[in-house]
C-alpha positions as CSV (number, residue, x, y, z in Angstrom):
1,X,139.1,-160.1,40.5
2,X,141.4,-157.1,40.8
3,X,140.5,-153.8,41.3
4,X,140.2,-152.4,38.2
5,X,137.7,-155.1,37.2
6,X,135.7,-154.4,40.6
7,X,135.6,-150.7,39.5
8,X,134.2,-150.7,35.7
9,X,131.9,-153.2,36.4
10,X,130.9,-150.5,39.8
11,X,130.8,-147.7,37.0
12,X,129.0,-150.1,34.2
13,X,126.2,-151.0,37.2
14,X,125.7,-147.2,38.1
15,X,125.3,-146.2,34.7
16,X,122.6,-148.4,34.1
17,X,120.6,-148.2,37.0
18,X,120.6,-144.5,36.3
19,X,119.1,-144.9,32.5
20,X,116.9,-147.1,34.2
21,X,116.0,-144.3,36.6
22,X,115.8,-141.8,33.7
23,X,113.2,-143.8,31.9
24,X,111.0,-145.0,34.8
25,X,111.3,-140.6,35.6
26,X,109.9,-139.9,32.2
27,X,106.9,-142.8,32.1
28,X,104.7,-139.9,32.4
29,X,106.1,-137.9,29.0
30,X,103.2,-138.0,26.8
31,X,99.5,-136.6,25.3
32,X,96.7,-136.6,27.8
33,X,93.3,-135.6,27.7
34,X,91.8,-134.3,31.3
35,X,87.9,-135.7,32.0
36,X,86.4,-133.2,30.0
37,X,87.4,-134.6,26.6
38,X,88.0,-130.9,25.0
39,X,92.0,-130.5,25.1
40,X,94.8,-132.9,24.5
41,X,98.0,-131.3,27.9
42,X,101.5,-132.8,26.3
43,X,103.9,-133.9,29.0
44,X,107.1,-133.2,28.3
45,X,110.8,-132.6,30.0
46,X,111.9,-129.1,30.7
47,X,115.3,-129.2,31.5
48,X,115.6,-131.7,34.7
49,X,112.1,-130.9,35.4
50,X,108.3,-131.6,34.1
51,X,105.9,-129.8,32.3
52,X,102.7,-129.4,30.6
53,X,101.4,-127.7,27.9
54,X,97.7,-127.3,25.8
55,X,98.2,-128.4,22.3
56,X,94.9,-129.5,21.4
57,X,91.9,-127.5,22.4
58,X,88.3,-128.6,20.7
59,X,86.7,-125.3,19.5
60,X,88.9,-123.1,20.3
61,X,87.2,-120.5,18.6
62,X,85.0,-117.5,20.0
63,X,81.1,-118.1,18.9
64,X,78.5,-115.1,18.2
65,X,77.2,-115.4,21.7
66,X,80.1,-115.6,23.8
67,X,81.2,-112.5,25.3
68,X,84.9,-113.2,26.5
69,X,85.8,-112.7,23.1
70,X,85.7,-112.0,19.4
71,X,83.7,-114.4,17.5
72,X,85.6,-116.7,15.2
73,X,89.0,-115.8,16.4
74,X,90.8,-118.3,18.7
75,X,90.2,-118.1,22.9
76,X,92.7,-116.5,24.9
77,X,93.6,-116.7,28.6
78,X,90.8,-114.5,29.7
79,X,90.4,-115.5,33.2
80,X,94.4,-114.9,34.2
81,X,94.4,-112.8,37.5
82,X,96.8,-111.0,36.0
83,X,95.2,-108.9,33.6
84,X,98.7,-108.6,31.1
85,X,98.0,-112.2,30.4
86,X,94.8,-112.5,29.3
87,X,96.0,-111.9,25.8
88,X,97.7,-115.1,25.3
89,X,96.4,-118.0,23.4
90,X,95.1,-120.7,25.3
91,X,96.2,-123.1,22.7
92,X,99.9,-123.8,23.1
93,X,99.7,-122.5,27.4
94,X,102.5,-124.1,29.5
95,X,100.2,-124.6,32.5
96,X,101.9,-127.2,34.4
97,X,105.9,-125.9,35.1
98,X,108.5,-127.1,37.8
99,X,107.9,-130.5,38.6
100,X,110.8,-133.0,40.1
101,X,110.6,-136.8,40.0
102,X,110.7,-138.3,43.1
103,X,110.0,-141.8,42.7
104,X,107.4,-144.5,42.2
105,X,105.4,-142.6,39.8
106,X,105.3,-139.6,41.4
107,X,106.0,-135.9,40.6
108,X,106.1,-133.0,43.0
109,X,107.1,-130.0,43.9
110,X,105.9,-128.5,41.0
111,X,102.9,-125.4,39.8
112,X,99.7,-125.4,38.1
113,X,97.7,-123.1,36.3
114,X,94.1,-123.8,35.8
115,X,93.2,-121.5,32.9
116,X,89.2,-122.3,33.6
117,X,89.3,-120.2,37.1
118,X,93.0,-118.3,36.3
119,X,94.7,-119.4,39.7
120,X,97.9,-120.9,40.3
121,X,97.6,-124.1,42.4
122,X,100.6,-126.4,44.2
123,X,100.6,-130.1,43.3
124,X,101.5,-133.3,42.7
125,X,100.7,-135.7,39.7
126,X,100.7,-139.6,39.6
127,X,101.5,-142.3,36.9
128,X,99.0,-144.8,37.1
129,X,100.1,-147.7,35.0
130,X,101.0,-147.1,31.1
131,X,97.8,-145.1,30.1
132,X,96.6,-143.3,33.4
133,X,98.0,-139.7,34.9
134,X,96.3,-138.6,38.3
135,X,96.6,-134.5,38.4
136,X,96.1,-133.0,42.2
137,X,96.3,-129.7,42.2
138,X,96.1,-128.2,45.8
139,X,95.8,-124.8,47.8
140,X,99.5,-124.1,48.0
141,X,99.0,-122.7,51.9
142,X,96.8,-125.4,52.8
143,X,97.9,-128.6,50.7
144,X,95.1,-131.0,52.4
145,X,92.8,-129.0,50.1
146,X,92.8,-129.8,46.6
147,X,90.9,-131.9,43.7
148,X,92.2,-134.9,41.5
149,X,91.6,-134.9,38.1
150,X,92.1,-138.3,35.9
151,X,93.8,-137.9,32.8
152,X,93.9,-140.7,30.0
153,X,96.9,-141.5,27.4
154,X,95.1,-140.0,24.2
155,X,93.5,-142.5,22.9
156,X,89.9,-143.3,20.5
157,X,89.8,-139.4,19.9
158,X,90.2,-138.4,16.3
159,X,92.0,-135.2,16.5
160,X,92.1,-134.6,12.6
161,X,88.2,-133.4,13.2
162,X,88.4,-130.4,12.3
163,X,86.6,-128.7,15.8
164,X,90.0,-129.9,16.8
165,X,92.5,-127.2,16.7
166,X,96.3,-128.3,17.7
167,X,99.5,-127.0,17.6
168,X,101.1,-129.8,15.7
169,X,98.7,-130.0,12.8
170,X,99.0,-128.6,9.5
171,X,96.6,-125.4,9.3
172,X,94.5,-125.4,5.9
């Protein structure tokens, strides 16, 4: 073999172990729904990075009796720290932002927003075979304190219920 041969086949072996890299990076693009069962988080690729949004929120409206806001209009992002924020619409939140791929089903590096207690949290999330996404968010100054939450592919939810209220349906 000459050199020319030696080099393509070098390039053709490179390229291909990089799309293979590329897909086993975005295993983890996808619809989830966290433990609770009342939102649907997308996974999706933000430029060379991963992130997560809320596109599915069951009841996402106000009731008579809750006082964080205005029955029958949608929730907002009343517990955000910062109180310019609260405003938004919960439905549609990017809340996870920044995470890099290292390896083995793993993403790092990255932040989290948990709009229940409006704080920012470090973290880390996990592929777990093809249907399973383990979530740690962490203190970022003291990363040995943290909880995991267990996300599922969504799956054996019917999301054209109406309580359901998601981005990507059709409004009536």
């Amino acid at each position: 073999m000459n050199f020319k041969h030696v080099f393509c086949v070098g390039i053709f072996a490179f390229g291909l172990t990089q799309s293979i890299s590329a897909q086993e990076a975005d295993a983890a693009v996808g619809r989830y729904t966290p433990p609770e069962k009342d939102s649907v988080v997308e996974i999706f690729k933000c430029g060379d990075k991963y992130c997560g949004k809320t596109v599915c929120i069951k009841d996402n409206f106000y009731t008579a009796d809750d006082k964080n806001g205005v029955p029958g209009t949608p929730k907002l992002d009343h517990n955000n720290e910062d109180e310019k924020l609260r405003k938004r619409p919960s439905l549609g939140l990017q809340f996870i932002s920044g995470f890099d791929y290292i390896g083995e089903g793993v993403y790092k590096n990255g932040k989290i927003y948990n709009p229940r207690d409006g704080k920012t949290y470090c973290g880390k999330f996990t592929v777990v075979g093809t249907d399973k996404l383990d979530l740690k968010g962490t203190l970022c100054s003291m990363s040995f304190i943290g909880k995991t939450n267990s996300w599922t592919r969504l799956a054996g939810i019917n999301i054209d219920d109406p309580k359901w209220d998601c981005t990507f349906k059709t409004k009536k």
